[in-house]
C-alpha positions in Angstrom: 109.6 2.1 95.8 106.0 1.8 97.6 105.0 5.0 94.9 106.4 3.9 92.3 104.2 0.4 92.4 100.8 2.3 93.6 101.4 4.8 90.2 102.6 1.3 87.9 99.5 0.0 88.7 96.9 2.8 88.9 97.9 4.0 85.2 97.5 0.1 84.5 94.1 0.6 85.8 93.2 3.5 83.9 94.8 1.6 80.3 92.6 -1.4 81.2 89.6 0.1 81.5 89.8 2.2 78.5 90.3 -0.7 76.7 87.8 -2.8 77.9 85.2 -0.5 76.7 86.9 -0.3 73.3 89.8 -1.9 73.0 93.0 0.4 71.1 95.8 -1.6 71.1 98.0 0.1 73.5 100.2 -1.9 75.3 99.2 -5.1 73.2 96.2 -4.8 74.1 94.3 -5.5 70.8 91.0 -7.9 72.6 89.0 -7.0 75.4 90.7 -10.3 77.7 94.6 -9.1 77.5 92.4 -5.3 78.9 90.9 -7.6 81.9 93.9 -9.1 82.2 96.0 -6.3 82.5 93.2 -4.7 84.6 93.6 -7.7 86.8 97.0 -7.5 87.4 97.2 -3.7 87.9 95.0 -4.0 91.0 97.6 -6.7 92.6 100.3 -4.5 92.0 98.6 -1.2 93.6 97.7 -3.4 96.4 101.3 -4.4 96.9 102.3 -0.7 96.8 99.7 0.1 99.5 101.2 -2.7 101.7 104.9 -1.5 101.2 104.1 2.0 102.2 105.4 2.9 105.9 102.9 3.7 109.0 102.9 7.6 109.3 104.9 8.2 112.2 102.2 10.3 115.6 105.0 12.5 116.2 106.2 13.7 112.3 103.9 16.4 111.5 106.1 17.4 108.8 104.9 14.0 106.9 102.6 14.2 104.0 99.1 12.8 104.8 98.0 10.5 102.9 94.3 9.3 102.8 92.1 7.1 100.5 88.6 7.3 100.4 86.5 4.4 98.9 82.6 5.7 98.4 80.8 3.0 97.1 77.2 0.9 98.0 75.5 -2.5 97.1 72.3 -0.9 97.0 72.8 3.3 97.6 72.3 4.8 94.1 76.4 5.8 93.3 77.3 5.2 90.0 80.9 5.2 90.9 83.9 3.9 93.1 86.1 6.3 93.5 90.0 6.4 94.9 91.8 9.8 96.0 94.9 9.9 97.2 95.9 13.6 98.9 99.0 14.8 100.4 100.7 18.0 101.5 101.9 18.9 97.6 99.2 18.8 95.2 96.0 16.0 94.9 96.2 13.6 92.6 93.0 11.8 91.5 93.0 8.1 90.4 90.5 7.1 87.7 87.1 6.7 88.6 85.4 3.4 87.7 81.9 3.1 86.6 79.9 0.7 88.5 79.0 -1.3 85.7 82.6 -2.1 85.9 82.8 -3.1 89.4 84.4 -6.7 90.0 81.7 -9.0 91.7 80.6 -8.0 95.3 78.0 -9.5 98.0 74.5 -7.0 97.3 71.4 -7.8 96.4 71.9 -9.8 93.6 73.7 -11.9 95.8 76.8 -13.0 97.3 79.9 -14.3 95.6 81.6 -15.6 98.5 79.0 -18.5 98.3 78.8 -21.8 97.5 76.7 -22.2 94.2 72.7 -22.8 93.8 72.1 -26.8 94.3 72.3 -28.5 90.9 73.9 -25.8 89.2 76.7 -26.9 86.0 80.2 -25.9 86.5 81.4 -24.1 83.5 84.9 -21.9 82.6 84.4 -18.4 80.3 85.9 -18.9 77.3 85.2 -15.4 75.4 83.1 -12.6 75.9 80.6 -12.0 72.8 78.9 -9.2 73.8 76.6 -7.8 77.2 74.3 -10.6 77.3 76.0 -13.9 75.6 79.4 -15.7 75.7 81.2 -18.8 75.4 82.0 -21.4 77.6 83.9 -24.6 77.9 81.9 -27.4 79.3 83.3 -30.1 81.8 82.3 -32.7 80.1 84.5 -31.0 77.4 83.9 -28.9 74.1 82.5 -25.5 74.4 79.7 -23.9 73.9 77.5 -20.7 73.1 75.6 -19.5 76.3 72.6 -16.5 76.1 72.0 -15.1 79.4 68.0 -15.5 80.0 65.7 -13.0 81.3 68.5 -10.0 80.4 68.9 -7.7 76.7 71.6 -5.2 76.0 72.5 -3.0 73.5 73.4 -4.8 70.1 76.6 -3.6 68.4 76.5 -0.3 66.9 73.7 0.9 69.6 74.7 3.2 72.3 76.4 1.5 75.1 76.6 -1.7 73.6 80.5 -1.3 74.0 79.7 -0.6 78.2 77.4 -3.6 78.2 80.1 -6.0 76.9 82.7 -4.4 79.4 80.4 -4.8 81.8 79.9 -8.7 81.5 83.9 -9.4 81.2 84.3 -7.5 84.5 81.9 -9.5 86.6 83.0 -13.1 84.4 86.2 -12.5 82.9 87.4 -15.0 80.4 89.6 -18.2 82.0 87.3 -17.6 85.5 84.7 -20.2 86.5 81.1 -19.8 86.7 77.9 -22.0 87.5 74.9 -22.0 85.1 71.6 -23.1 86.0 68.4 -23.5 83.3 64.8 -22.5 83.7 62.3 -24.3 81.4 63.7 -24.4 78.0 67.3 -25.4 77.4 68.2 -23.7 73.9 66.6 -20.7 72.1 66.3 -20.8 67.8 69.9 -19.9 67.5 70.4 -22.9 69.4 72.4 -21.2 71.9 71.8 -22.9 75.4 69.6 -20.3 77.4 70.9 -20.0 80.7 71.2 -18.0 84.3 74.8 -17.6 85.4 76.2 -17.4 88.9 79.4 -16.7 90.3 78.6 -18.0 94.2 75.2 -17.0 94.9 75.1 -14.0 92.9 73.0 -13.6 90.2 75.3 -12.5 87.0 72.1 -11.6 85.1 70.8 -9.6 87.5 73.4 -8.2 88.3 74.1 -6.4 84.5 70.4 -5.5 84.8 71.4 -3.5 88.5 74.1 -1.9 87.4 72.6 -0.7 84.5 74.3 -2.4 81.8 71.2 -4.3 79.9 67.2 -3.8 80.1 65.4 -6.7 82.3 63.2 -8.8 79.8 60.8 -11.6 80.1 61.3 -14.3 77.7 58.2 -16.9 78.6 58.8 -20.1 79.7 61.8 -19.2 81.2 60.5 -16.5 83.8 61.6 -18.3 87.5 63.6 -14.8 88.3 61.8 -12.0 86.7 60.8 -10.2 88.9 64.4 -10.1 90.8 65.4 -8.8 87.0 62.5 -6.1 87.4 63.6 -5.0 90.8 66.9 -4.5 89.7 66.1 -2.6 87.1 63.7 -0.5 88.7 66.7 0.5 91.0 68.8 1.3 88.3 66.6 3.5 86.4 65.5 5.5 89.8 69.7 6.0 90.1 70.1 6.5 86.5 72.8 3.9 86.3 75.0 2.8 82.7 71.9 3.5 80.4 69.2 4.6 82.3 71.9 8.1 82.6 70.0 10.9 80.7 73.6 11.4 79.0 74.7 8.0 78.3 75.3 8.3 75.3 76.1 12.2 74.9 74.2 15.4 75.7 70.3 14.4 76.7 67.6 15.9 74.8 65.6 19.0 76.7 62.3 18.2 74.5 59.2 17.8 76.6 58.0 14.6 74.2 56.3 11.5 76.5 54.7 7.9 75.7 51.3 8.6 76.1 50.1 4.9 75.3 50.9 2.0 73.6 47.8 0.4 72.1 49.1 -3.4 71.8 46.5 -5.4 71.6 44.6 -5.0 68.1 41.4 -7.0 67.0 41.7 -9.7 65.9 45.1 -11.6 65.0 47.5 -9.0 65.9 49.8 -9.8 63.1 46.9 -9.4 60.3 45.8 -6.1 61.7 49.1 -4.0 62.3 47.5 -0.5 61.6 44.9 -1.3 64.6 48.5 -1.8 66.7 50.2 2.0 67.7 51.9 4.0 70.0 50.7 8.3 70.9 53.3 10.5 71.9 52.9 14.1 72.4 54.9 16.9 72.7 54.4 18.3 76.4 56.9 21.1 76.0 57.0 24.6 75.6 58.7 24.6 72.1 58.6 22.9 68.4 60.1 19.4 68.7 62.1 18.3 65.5 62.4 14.9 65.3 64.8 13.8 63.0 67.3 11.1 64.7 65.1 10.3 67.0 63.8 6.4 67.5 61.3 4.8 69.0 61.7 0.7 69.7 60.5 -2.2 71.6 62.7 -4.9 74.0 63.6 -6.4 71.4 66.4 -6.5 69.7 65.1 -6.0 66.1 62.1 -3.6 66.3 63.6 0.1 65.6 61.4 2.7 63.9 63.4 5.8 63.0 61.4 9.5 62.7 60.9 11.1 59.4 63.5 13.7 58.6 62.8 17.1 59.9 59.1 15.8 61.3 58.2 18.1 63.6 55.5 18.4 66.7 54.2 21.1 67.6 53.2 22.0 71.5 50.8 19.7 73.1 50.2 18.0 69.9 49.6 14.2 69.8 51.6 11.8 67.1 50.3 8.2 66.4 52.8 5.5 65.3 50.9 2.9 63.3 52.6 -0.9 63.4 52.2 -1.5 59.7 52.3 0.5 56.5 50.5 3.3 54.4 51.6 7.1 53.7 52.3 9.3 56.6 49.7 12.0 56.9 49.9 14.7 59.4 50.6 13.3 62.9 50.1 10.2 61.3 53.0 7.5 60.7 53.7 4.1 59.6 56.2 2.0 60.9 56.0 -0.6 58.5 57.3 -3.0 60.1 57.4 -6.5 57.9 55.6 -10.1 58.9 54.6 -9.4 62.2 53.3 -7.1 64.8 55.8 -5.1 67.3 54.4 -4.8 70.5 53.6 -8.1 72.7 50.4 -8.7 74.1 52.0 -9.9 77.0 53.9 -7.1 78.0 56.7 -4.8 76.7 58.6 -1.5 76.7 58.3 0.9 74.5 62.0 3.0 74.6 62.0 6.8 72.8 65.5 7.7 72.6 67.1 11.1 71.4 69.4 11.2 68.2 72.2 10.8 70.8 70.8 7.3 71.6 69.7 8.2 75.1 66.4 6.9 76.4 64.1 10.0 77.0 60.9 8.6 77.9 59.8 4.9 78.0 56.6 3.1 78.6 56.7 -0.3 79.9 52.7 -1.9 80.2 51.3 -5.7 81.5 53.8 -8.2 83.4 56.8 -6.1 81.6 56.8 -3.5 84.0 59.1 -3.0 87.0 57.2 -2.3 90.0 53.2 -3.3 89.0 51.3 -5.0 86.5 49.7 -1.5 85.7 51.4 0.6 83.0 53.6 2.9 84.2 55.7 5.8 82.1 59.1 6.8 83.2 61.4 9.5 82.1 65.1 10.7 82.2 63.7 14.0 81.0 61.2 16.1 83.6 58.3 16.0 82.5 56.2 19.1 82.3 54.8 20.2 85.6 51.7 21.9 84.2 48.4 20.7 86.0 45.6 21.8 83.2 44.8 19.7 79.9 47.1 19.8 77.0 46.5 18.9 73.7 42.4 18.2 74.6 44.0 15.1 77.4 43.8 15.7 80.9 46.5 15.4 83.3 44.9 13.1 85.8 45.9 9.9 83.2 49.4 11.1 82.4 50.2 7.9 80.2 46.5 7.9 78.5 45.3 10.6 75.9 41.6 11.1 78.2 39.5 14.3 77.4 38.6 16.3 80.5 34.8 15.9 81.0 32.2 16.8 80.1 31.0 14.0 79.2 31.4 11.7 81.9 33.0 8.6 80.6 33.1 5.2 81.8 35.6 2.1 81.1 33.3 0.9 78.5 33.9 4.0 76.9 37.3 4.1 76.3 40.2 1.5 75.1 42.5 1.6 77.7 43.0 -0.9 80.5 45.4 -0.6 84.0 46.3 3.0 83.0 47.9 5.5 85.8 45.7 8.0 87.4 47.5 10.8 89.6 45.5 13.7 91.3 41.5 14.8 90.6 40.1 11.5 88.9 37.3 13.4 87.2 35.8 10.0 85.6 35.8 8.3 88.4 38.1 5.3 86.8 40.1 4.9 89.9 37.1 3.8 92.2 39.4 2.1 94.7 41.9 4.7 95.0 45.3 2.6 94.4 46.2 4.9 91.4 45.2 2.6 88.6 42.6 3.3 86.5 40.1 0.6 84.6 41.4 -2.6 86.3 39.1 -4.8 85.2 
């Protein structure tokens, strides 16, 4: 009888989650709630199994073994829990469950098992909308629509946009209670309230940024726990959690293209300048790059610029990207992007993604970044490992187009600010030795 309850509810377990990343109907199971439900439910009755099942007797060595292993960590970079059960005919293996849909555990987000921040507003999950906003019901009564701050995930149709949503019903499903606290403003222009959400003392946002399940994002005012959001993602992409995987979103790209800069800041009134506002990428590989499918975007979640059919780079040849609009020349294209400029002079990301959707190379410059206020590049991709010039930039400044000298330039000489030096520092930018060229 034990078996029969552990296999009821481990293929429960495996039709849940399938359907809480796209829900197909089996079972009844037509909205992602009836999934968590079910999910739910599944779990109790493997538990109940477990407990049924008799102690293995010292003295029968006849008796299969049975043993379960349970590999998981708050803050070791596994992207998975998994369950095996062994015996002396066969191994079967239960379903493995993504971390990013992990019910709520005591980590470095916080702990669950804790009584809520001070102050905070006492609130029951209505729906699920998508990774980063849901309804609640209020005490007070009525409900409401709730956009988690600080957080962005993928909108619908976007790679892992589906995972994202999953992800947030796991850690807050529907009829559970949470608490919700505000930072400085209390509704954005959608007049949805803007809010952090905690279930005990852990941090739901920052949580779906750790496990990989949305991109950390500051949205100013409203900035109290940003740099919690930016270490958490900064652990996630050195894990390659949820979307930060090279293959999120199906096989990853082998190109050798990288964010060389992102040139934010135009003269004047950014959005009356747009051409003086572009991003340089450059191919670093050993072959022709084509780039049709790819895309390059912002945090956003409106700015997407999609490649020119078969446009192609050649090896160690540099593209520009140019904000606003006139005809595409060369390595010369327009985004053309409409009544405004893309990239904040406060701090962004710039995100290259392959025509699968994964991200292959991003950029993140100013108080956007993870880990300093300098810009660094990151990659899912290596990078190439070649130490000389390419493409007339040398490799000291990795996320800078600088020429090798002669001449010897200065930081008067050239546009960039807080760029990364690595190695031989032939221009002497990096006078203090911390790695960060032209500070001031």
């Amino acid at each position: 009888m034990d078996s029969l309850f552990i296999l009821a509810g481990l293929g429960g377990v495996l039709v849940a989650l399938v359907n809480l990343i796209r829900p197909r109907g089996w079972l009844g199971l037509v909205n992602r709630q009836r999934a968590g439900a079910l999910l739910g439910a599944s779990f109790v009755v493997t538990l109940i199994g477990g407990a049924m099942a008799p102690a293995p007797s010292a003295g029968d060595e006849t008796e299969a073994a049975a043993t379960t292993t349970v590999e998981a960590s708050a803050t070791a970079p596994s992207t998975t829990i998994e369950t095996t059960t062994t015996g002396s005919v066969g191994t079967t293996a239960a379903p493995t469950v993504p971390t990013f849909l992990l019910p709520p555990a005591a980590g470095p987000s916080g702990d669950p098992g804790q009584p809520v921040p001070s102050g905070a507003e006492v609130v029951t999950v209505v729906s699920i909308t998508d990774g980063d906003t849901l309804i609640v019901a209020l005490a007070a009564g009525g409900t409401d629509t709730v956009r988690l701050i600080g957080i962005n995930t993928p909108e619908s149709g976007e790679c892992f946009s589906e995972e994202a949503t999953a992800g947030l019903t796991a850690l807050i499903p529907p009829g559970s209670q949470i608490a919700m606290t505000v930072d400085v403003s209390d509704r954005d222009q959608f007049d949805r309230l803007l809010r952090y959400l905690w279930v005990g003392q852990m941090s739901v946002n920052e949580e779906i940024v750790r496990r990989g399940a949305g991109i950390a994002r500051r949205y100013p005012p409203d900035t109290a726990l940003a740099d919690r959001f930016e270490s958490a993602q900064s652990f996630a992409q050195s894990a390659q959690l949820g979307l930060w995987a090279s293959d999120a979103c199906g096989p990853a790209s082998e190109s050798g293209l990288r964010i060389l800069e992102v040139f934010y800041d135009a003269p004047g009134d950014d959005n009356a300048n747009l051409n003086e506002e572009w991003v340089t990428i450059r191919n670093d590989g050993g072959n022709i790059v084509d780039l049709s499918g790819w895309t390059l975007k912002d945090e956003s979640a409106t700015h997407r610029f999609a490649f020119p059919a078969l446009f192609v780079l050649a090896v160690g040849e540099v593209m520009t990207i140019r904000t606003g609009c006139g005809e595409d020349f060369g390595t010369e294209l327009f985004w053309c992007n409409q009544g405004s400029a893309v990239w904040n002079n406060t701090g962004d990301t710039a995100f290259l993604l392959d025509p699968n959707g994964n991200i292959h190379h991003t950029f993140g410059y100013g108080p956007a970044t993870t880990t300093t206020s300098a810009p660094i590049a990151t990659t899912t991709t290596p990078p190439s490992t070649a130490t000389t010039s390419a493409g007339n930039c040398h490799s000291s400044y990795p996320t800078v187009c600088i020429p090798p000298a002669p001449p010897d330039l200065n930081c008067g000489d050239i546009p960039h600010k807080r760029f990364q030096v690595v190695g031989d520092d032939p221009h002497g930018f990096d006078g203090d030795n911390d790695g960060i060229g032209c500070e001031s």
